[in-house]
N, C-alpha and C positions, 0 to 999 in steps of 0.2 A: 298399862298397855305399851307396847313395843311402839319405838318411834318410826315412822318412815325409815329415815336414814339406817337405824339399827336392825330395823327388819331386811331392809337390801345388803349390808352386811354380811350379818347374819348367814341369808340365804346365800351369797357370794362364798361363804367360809363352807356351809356344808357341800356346796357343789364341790369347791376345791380340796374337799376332805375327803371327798367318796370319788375325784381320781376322776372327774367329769370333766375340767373347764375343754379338755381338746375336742369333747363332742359337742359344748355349746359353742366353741368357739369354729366348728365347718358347717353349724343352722344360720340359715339364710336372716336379715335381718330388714327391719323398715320395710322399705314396698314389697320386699320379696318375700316377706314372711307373709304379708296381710294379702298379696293373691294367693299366697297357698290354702287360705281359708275357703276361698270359693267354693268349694265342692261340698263344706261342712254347713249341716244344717242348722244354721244361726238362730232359728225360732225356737230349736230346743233348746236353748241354755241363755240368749239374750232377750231384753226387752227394750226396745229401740233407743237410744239414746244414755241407756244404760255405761255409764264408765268408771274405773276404778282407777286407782291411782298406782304407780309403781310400790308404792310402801303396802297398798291393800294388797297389793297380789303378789309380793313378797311374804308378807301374812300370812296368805290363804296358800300357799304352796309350801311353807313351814310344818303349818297346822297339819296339813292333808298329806306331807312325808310321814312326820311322827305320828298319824294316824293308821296309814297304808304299811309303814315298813318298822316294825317294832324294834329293828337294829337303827332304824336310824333315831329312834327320839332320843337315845340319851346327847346325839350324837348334833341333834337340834338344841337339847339344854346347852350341850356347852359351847355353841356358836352362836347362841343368842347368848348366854352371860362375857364370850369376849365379846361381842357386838356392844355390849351396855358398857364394857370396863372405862375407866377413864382413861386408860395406856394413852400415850401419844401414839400413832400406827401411820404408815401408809399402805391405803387400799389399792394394788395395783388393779386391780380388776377391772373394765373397761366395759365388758358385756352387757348386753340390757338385761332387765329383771325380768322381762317376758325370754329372752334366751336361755334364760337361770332355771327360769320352772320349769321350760320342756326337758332341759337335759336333765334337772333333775327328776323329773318323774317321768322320764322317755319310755315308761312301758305301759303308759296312761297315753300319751301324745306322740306321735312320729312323725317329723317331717323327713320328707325325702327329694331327693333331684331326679330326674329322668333323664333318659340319655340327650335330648334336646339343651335340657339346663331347666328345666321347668320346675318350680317346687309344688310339693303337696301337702298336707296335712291331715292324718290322717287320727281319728279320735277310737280305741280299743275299746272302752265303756261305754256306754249312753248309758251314764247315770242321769239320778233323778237330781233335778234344783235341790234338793234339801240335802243332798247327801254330801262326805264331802271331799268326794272328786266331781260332783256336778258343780258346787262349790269355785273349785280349782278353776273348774273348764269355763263356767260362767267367768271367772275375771279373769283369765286368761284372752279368751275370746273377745270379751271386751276390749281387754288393754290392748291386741292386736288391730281391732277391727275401729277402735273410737267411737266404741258405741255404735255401728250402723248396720 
């Protein structure tokens, strides 16, 4: 199994591969991501208390590109085998792993600002829990909301 750390790699390397980080890098972050949930109906996809960890939903946003976008799995093998290498490396990367998965999968998830400054979030699927971008959204949503 993929480590924490090498899973958030990992997914840091495909963002940065597929030409993303400048659109993870203008999604709103901490308090301003987690009011943008508001509007999102948290009973579909959470169970109260429910949390995952940055490495699970690193994981489950790996799995759920190279399941969704058949250009990206090879493209997920080989950012997960440098994620494992022993290279000495530094990670500039600084963004959270919940900013990692919306920009990577931003046609699954949108956030947006309004002219006030207000953000939103806005979910394309209502997929099912077993499926898996319900999958995605279920830890996603968690690791946003803290489980609540």
């Amino acid at each position: 199994m993929l480590s924490d750390n090498d899973a958030i790699r990992a997914l840091a390397a495909v963002v940065e591969d597929r030409g993303l980080l400048p659109v993870a890098e203008q999604l709103p972050q901490g308090t301003e991501l987690r009011n943008a949930v508001d509007a999102v109906d948290l009973n579909a996809y959470l169970q109260p208390g429910e949390v995952v960890t940055e490495g699970e939903l690193a994981r489950t946003a790996l799995e759920c590109a190279s399941a969704l976008h058949a250009d990206l799995a090879s493209t997920v093998s080989e950012a997960v085998e440098y994620a494992q290498s022993p290279t000495d490396r530094i990670d500039p990367i600084t963004l959270s792993v919940t900013t990692l998965a919306i920009a990577l999968l931003q046609t699954e998830v949108v956030v947006k600002r309004d002219p006030r400054g207000k953000w939103s979030l806005t979910i394309h699927k209502r997929a099912a829990r077993d499926s898996t971008v319900g999958k995605l959204l279920t830890a996603l949503l968690s690791r946003i909301t803290g489980g609540q």
